[in-house]
C-alpha positions as CSV (number, residue, x, y, z in Angstrom):
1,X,89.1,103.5,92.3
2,X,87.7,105.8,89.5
3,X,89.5,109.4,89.8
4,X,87.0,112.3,90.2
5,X,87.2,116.3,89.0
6,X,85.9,119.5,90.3
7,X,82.6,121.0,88.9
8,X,82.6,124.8,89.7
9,X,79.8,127.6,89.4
10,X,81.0,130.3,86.9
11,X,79.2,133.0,89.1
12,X,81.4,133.2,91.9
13,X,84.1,130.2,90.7
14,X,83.3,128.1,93.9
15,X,82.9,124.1,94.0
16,X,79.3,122.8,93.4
17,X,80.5,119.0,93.2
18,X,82.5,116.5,91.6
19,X,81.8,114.0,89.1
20,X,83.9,110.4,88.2
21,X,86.7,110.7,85.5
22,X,85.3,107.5,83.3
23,X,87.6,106.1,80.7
24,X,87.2,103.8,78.0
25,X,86.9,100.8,80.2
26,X,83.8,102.9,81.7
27,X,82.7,102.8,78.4
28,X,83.0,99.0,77.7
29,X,81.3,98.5,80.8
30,X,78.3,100.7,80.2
31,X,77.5,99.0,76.5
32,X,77.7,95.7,77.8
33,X,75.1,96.9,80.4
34,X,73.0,97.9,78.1
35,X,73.1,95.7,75.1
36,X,72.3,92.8,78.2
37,X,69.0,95.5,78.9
38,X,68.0,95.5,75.5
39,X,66.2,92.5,74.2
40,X,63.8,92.6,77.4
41,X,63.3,96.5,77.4
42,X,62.3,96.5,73.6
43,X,59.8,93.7,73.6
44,X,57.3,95.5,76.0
45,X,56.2,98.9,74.4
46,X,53.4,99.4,76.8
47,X,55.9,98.8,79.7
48,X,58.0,101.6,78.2
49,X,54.9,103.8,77.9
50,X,54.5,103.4,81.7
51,X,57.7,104.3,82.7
52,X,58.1,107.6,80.7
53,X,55.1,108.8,82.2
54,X,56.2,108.1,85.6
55,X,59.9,109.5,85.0
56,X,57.9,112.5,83.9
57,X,55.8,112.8,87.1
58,X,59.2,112.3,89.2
59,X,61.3,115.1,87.1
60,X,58.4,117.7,88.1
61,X,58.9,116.8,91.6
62,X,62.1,117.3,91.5
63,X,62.8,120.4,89.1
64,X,63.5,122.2,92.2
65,X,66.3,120.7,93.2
66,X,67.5,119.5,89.8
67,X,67.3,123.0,89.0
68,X,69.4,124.4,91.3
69,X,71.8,122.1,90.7
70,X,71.6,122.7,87.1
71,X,71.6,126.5,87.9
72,X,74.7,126.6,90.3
73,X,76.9,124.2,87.6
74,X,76.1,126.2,84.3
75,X,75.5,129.7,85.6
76,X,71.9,130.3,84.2
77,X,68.9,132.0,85.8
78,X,67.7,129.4,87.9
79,X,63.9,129.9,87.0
80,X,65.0,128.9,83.5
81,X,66.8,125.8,84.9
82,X,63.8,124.8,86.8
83,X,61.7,125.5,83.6
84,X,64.6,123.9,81.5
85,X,63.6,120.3,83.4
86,X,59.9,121.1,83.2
87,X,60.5,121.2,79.4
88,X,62.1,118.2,80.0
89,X,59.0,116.2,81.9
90,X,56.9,117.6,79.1
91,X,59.0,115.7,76.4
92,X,58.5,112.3,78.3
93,X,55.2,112.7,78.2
94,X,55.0,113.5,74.6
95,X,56.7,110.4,73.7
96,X,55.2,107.9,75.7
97,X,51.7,108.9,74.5
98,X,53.0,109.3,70.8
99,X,51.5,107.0,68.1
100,X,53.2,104.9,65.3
101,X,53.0,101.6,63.8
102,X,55.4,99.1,64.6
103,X,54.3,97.7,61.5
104,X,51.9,98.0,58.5
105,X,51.2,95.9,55.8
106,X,51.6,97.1,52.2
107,X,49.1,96.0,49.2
108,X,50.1,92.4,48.1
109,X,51.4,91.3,45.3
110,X,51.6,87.9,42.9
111,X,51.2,86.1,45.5
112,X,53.9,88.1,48.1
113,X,52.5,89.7,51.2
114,X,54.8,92.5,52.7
115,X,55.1,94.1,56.1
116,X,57.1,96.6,57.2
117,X,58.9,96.4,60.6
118,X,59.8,99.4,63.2
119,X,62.7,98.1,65.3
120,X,65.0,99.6,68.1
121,X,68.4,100.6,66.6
122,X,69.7,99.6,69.9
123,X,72.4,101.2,72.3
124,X,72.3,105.1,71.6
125,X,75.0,107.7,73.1
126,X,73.4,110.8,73.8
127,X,76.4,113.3,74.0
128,X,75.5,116.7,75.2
129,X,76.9,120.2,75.3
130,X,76.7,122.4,78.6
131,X,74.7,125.1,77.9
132,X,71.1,123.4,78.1
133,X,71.9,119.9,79.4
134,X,68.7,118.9,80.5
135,X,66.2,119.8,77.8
136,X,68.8,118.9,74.8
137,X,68.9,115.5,76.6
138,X,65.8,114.9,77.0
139,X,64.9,115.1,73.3
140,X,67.2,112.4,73.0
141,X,66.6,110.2,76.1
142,X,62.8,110.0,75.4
143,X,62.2,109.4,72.1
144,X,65.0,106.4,72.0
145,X,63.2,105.0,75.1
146,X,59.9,105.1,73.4
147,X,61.9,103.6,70.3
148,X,62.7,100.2,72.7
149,X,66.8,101.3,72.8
150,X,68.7,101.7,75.8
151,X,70.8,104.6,76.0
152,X,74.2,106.0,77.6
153,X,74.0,109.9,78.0
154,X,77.4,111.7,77.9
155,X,76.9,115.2,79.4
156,X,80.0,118.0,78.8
157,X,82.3,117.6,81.8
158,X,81.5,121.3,82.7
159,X,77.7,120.4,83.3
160,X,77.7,116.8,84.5
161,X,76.1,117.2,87.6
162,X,72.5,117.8,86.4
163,X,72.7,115.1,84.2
164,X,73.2,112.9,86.5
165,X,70.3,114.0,88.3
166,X,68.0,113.2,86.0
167,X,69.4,109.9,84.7
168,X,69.2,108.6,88.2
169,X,65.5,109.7,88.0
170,X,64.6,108.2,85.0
171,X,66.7,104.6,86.0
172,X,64.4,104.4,89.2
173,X,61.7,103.3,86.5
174,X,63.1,101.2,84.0
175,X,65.5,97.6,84.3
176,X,69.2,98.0,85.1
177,X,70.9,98.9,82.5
178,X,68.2,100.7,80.1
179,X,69.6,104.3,81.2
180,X,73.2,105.1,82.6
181,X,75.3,108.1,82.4
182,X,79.0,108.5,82.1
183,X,81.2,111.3,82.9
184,X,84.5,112.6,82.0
185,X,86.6,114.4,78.7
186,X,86.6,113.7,74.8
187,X,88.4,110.3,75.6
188,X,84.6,108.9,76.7
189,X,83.0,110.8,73.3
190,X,85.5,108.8,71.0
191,X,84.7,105.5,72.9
192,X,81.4,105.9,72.5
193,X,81.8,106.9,68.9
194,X,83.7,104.1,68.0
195,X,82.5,100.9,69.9
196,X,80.9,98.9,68.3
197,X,77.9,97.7,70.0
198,X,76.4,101.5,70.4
199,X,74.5,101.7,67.2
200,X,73.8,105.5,67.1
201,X,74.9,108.8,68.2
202,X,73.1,112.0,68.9
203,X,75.0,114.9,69.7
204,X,74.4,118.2,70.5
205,X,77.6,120.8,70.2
206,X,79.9,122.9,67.9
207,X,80.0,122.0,64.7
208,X,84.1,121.2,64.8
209,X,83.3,118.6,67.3
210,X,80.4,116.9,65.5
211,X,82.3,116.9,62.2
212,X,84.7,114.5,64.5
213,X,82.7,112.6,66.3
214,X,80.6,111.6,62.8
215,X,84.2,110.5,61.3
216,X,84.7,108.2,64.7
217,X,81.2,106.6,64.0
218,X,82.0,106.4,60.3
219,X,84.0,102.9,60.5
220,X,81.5,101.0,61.8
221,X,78.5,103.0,60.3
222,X,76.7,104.5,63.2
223,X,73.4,106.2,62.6
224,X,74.2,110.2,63.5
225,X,72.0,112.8,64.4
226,X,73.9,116.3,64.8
227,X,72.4,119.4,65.8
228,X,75.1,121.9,65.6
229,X,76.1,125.5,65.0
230,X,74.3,128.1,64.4
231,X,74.2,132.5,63.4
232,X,70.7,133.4,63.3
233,X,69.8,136.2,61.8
234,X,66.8,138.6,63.0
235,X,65.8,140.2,59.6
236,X,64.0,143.5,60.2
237,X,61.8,144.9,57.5
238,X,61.4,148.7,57.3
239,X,57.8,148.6,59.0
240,X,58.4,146.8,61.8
241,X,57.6,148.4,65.2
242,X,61.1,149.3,66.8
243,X,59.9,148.9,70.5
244,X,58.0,145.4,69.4
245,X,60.7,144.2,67.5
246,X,63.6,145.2,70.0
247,X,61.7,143.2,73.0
248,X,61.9,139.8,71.1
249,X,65.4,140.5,69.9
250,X,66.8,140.7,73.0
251,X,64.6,138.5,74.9
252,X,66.2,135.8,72.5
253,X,69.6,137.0,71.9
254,X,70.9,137.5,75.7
255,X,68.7,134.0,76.8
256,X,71.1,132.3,78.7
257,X,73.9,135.1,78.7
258,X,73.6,134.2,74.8
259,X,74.3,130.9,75.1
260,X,72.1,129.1,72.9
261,X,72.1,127.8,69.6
262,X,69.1,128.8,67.7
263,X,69.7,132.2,69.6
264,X,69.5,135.7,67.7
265,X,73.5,136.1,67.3
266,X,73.0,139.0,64.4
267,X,70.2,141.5,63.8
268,X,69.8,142.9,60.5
269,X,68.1,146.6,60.2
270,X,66.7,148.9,57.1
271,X,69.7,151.2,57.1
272,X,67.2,153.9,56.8
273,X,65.8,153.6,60.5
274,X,69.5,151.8,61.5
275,X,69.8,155.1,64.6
276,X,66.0,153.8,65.6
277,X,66.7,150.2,66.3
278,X,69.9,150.2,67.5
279,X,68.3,152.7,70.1
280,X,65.8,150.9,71.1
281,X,67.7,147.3,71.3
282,X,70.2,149.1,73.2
283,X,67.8,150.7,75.9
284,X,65.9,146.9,76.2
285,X,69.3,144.9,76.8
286,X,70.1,148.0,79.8
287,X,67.1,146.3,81.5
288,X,68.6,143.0,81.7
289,X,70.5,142.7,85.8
290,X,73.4,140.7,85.7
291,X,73.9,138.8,88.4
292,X,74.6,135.1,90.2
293,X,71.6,132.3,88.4
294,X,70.5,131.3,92.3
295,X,69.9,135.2,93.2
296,X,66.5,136.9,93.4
297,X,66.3,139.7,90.5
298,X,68.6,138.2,88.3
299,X,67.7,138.1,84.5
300,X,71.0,137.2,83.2
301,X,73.5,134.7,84.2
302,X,77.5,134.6,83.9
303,X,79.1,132.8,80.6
304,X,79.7,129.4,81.2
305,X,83.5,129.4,81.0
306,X,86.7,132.0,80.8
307,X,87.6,130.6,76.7
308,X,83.9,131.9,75.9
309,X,83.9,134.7,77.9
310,X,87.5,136.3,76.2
311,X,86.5,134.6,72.7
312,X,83.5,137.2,72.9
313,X,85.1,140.2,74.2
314,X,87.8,139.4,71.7
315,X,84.8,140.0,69.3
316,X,83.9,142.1,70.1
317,X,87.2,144.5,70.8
318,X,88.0,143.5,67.3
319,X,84.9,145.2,65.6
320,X,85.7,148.0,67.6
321,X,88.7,148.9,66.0
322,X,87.2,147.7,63.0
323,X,85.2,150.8,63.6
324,X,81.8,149.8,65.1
325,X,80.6,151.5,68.3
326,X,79.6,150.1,71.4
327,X,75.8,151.1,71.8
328,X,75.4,149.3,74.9
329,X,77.3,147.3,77.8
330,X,80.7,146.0,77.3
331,X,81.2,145.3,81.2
332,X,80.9,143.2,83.8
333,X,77.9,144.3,85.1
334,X,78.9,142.8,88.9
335,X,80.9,142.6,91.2
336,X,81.4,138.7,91.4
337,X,84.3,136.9,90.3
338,X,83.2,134.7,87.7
339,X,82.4,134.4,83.5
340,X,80.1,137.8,83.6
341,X,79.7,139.8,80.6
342,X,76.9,142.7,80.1
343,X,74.4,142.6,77.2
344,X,76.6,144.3,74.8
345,X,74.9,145.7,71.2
346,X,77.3,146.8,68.9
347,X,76.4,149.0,66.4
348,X,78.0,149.8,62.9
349,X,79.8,146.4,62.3
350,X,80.6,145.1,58.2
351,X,78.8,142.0,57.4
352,X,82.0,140.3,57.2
353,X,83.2,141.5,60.5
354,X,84.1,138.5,62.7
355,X,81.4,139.6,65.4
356,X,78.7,139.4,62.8
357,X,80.4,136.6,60.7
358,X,81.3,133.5,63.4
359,X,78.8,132.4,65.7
360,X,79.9,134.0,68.6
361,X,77.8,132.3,71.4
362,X,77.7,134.7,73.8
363,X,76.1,138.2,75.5
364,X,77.4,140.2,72.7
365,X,74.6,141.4,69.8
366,X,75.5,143.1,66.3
367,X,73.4,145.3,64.4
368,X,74.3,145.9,61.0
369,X,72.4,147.9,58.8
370,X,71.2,146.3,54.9
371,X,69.5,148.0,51.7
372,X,67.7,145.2,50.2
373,X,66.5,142.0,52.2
374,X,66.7,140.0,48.9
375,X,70.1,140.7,49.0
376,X,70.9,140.1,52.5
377,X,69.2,137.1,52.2
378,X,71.3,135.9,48.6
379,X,74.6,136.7,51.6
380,X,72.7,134.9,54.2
381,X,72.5,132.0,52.5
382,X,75.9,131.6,50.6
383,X,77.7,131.3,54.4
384,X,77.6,127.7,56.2
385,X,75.5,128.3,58.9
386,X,71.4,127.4,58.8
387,X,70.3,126.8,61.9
388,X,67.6,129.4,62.6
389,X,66.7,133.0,60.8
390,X,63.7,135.2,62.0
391,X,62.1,137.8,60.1
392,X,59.9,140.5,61.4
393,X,57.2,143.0,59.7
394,X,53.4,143.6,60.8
395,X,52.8,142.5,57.1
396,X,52.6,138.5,57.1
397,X,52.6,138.0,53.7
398,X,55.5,139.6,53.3
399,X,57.2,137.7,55.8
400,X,56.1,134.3,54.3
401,X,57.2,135.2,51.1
402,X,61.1,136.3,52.8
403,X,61.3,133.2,55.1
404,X,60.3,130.9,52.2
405,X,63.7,132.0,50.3
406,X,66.2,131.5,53.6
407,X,68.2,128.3,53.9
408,X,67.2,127.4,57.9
409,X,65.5,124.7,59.1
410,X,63.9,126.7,61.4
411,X,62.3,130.4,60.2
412,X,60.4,132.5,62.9
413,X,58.1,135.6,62.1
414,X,58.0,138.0,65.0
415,X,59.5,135.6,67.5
416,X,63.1,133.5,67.7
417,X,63.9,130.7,69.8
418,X,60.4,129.2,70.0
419,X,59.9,125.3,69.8
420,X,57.5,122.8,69.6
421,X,57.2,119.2,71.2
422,X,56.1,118.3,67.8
423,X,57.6,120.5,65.0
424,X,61.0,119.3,64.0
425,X,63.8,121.0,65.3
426,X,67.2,120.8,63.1
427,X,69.7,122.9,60.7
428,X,70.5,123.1,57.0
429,X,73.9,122.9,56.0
430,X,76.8,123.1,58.5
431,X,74.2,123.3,61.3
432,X,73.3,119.7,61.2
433,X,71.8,116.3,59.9
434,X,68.3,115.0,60.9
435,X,65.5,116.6,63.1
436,X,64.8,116.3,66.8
437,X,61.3,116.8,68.3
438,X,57.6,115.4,67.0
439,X,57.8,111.8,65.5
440,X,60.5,113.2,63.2
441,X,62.7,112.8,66.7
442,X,61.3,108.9,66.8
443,X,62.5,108.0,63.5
444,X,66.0,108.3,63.8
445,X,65.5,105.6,67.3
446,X,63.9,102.9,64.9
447,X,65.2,100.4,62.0
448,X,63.0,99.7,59.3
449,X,62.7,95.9,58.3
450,X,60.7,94.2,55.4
451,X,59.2,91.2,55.3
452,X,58.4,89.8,52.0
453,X,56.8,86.5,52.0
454,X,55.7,83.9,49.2
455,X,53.1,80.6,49.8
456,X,55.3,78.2,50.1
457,X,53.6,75.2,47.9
458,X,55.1,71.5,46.9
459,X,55.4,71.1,43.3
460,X,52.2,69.4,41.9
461,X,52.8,65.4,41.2
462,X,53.5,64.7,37.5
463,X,50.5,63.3,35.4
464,X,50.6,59.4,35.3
465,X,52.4,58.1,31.8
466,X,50.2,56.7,29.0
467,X,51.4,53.5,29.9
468,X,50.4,53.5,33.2
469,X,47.1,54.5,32.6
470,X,46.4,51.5,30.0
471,X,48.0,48.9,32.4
472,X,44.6,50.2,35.2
């Protein structure tokens, strides 16, 4: 009998469910399930078509209660956990109506025709981090189905319950074996990364945990997507509008308590209007209400565990003494007993303060005041992070120009944490290899083959002798 653990909601600490404890055997189990799925799964792209469409159509009948559950396990506002698996029904239905060429013929040659082939890689793992574990999946899940490969998602233990939810969704429309989840601690992640049947990994998560998982897959040469840490910056040139400019900031910096990677974690401000900005950030995060995800008026959830929760105020306690000021927050915010920390904006930090340094994941913002954004950006891009940057300024130009010099695979003007169904979605550097979203988040599902062919003729008889001839 598989052993179980306890899910609980980081609001108020209570039980929401409990989820199997899968091992490596799990893990054997599940491959062999799904290598049998393959062959049959992959040969009918129209059938696969089909049945993202339909697991689309069931994931919006069901946000609801996906939601909640979703909600209840990871602490967030639960209209964004309904919208989270909306997001998610919108990315089937991108990839089951996306077009590509499973194969094309290229110009022949000297007597060689060529064709290029797009095939499944096969079984994927789709390991996933807590804090958005239904759309993050979902970028994953549906362009690998479309691809033809069958697929084992790995949700964080803390979050598992949502996941399941929407696996068992998506199973109802495709053979045994093409979808399955499995459940339990980093002894399942290194299973996965080292078997050698599953063919790729995608993962989501810190960047310490990726760099491992990409050296289990290295012995038997796994394809890897990573999409990993990140410090966004929110570059503010001197003629942006401080009331404007504050309402993005924190709309995108306290999303999900903080919580997200492509998140604002560090604005930037023209130190000659520093007092202005950090005054009007401050006064737009006091709006936020703190409270439990499920409850009406909440805008802001709990952190999603106690280690993230004292990592941050340990943050942000050490910029203090460093000898920032707190502009705003640095409570509770409630009276429940769980992960809760108020929109906090910290003013007057160094650049190399730890708070504005380390990607601090969490309801904690720094604002640090620059001189010259050429330079900030020359400091910007010499640390390891380069996930997502925004810059804002009324004056467009300008902004091209700036976000044409940072290293990010993402830059935003006047907005942060917007994303596309079909704009690639991935970092530079430390904060990742390959894209997710638009057909870039196909490719990585599909092999490439060649096939070069030459006529194959019998060698023409030899000429009759001399002799021969006379003899007729």
């Amino acid at each position: 009998m598989t052993a179980t653990y306890e899910v609980h909601d980081p609001a108020t600490l209570e039980l929401v469910g409990t989820a199997p404890m899968h091992g490596a055997d799990d893990v054997d189990a599940a491959v062999a399930r799904s290598v049998a799925a393959g062959a049959g799964w992959a040969a009918d792209r129209g059938a696969r078509g089909r049945a993202l469409r339909l697991a689309a159509a069931a994931l919006r009948a069901r946000s609801a209660d996906i939601g909640r559950t979703l909600s209840l396990e990871q602490g967030k506002v639960l209209r964004e956990a309904v919208g989270e698996v909306l997001v998610a029904a919108d990315v089937f239905d991108y990839y089951a109506g996306l077009e590509w060429a499973d194969e094309e013929e290229l110009p022949q040659r000297q007597g060689r025709s060529l064709r290029v082939q797009r095939r499944p890689v096969g079984v994927v793992a789709a390991i996933t981090p807590w804090n958005f574990p239904i759309s993050l999946l979902s970028v994953k899940l549906a362009p690998a189905l479309a691809a033809g490969c069958t697929v084992i998602a790995k949700p964080s233990p803390t979050t598992p319950l949502s996941t399941i939810a929407l696996i068992d969704a998506v199973a109802e429309f495709v053979p045994a074996g093409v979808v399955q989840w499995v459940t339990g601690r980093r002894e399942v992640n290194r299973a996965l990364s080292e078997h050698p049947r599953v063919r790729k990994i995608s993962f989501t998560g810190s960047t310490e945990v990726g760099a491992a998982i990409a050296a289990q897959a290295a012995p038997t040469v796994k394809r890897v997507t990573l999409e990993l840490g990140g410090n966004d910056p929110a570059i503010v040139l001197p003629d942006a509008d401080a009331e404007f400019t504050a309402a993005g900031i924190v709309g995108s910096a306290f999303r999900n308590a903080g919580q997200v990677c492509m998140a604002v974690k560090r604005v930037f401000v023209p130190a000659a209007r520093e007092a202005e900005f950090v005054e009007a950030i401050a006064a737009e995060a006091s709006r936020i209400a703190v409270g439990h995800g499920i409850a009406v008026g909440t805008t802001m959830g709990p952190m999603h565990n106690r280690s993230q929760l004292e990592l941050v105020e340990g943050l942000v306690r050490g910029a203090l003494d460093a000898g920032a000021r707190l502009a705003a927050g640095g409570g509770r915010g409630t009276d429940l007993p769980g992960y809760f920390l108020e929109p906090t904006v910290v003013a007057g930090a160094g650049f190399t303060t730890p708070l504005v340094a380390l990607e601090q994941f969490g309801a904690a913002l720094p604002v640090v005041a620059y001189e010259d954004p050429d330079s900030l950006v020359a400091q910007l891009n010499a640390q390891e992070f380069g996930l997502g940057a925004s810059v804002w300024t009324p004056d467009l130009e300008r902004a091209e120009a700036l976000a044409g010099t940072i290293e990010a695979g993402t830059v935003w003007i006047n907005q942060h944490t917007q994303v596309e169904l079909d704009a690639p979605f991935g970092g530079w550097k430390a904060s990742g290899i390959g894209r997710e979203r638009g057909h870039w988040g196909l490719e990585p599902y599909l092999e490439l083959r060649t096939i070069n062919a030459r006529a194959h003729a019998p060698a023409q008889a030899a000429a009759p002798s001399a002799a021969a001839t006379a003899g007729n």
